[in-house]
N, C-alpha and C positions, 0 to 999 in steps of 0.2 A: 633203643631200636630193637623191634623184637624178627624171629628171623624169618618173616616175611618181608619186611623190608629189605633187608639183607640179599634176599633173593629174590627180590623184584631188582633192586640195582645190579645185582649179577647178569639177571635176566638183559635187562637194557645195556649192560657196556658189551655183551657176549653180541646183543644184536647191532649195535653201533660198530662194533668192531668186522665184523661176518660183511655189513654194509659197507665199509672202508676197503676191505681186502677185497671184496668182489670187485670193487669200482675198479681197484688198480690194478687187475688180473685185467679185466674188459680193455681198462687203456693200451697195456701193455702188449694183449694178444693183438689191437685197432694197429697198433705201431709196429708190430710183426708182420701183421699182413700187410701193412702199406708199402 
C-alpha cells in the first residue's frame, strides 16, 4: 500500500465517522426537543 491509499481510507473512515456522529447529534437534539 502506497500512501495514497492510506489516505484515501483515512479520508473514508473520517467521512463515515463525521456521518455517524452527525446522525446521532440530529437524533438526540429530535429527542430534546420532543
Amino acid at each position: 500500500m502506497n500512501w495514497i491509499d492510506i489516505l484515501i481510507i483515512i479520508l473514508l473512515l473520517i467521512s463515515i465517522g463525521m456521518g455517524i456522529w452527525r446522525g446521532f447529534i440530529h437524533e438526540t437534539l429530535s429527542l430534546l426537543a420532543w
